[in-house]
N, C-alpha and C positions, 0 to 999 in steps of 0.2 A: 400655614406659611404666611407671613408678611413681608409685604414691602413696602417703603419709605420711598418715594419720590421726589425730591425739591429741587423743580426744575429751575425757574432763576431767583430762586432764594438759598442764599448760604446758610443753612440752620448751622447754629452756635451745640456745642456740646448742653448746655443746659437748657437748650429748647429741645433738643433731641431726647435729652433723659427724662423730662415730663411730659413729653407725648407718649412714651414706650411706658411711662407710669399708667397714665389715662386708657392705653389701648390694654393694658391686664388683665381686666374684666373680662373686656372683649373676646381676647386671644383665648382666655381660658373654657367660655361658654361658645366659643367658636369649635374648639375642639369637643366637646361635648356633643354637639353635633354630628360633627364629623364633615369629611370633606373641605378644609377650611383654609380660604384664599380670600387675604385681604391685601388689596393696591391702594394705598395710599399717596395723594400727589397733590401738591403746594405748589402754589401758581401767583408769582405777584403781577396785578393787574393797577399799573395806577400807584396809587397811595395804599390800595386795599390788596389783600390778598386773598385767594379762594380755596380751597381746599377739600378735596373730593376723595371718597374713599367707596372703591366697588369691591363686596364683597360675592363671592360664589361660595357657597357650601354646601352641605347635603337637603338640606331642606327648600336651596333657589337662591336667587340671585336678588340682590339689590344695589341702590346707590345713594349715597347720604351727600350733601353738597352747603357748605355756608362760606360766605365771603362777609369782610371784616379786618378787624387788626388780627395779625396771626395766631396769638395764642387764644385769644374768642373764639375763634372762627375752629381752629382743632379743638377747644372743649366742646364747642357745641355738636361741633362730627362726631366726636367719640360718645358724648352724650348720647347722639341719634341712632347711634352704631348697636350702642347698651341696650335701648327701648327695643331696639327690630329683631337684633340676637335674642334677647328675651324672651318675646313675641314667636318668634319661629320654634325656639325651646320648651315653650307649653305649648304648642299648635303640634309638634311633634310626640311630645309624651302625650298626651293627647289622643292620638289617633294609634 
């Protein structure tokens, strides 16, 4: 399960459809897992904006955080989303 937050940012239809591109990886090695709950939440602070994404799933919980210009700042969450999903996905097969 996901969820989109953007609290006082208006995301435009084609900033939406490239984050749900970016979070695909995710969503799909998320499920693999099992258990899988990610919140995602867009926060403008300033000129910059932040953007945080806590995930829970079967394997534990985390939280990914960068602030930045908006779409920096969600490739770089999604990017960090990718390494830790990953990471939890062999630490699981694994054991």
């Amino acid at each position: 399960m996901m969820e989109l937050v953007s609290l006082n940012v208006p995301l435009r239809g084609v900033h939406r459809k490239q984050i749900m591109a970016w979070l695909r990886r995710s969503l799909k090695v998320g499920r693999q897992i099992g258990n899988f709950v990610l919140k995602m939440t867009i926060q403008r602070s300033g000129k910059s904006f932040e953007v945080r994404a806590q995930v829970s799933d079967g394997a534990g919980e985390f939280t990914c955080r960068s602030k930045g210009d908006l779409m920096d700042a969600c490739r770089e969450v999604t990017h960090k989303l990718n390494l830790q999903l990953h990471k939890q996905r062999l630490q699981r097969k694994a054991a």
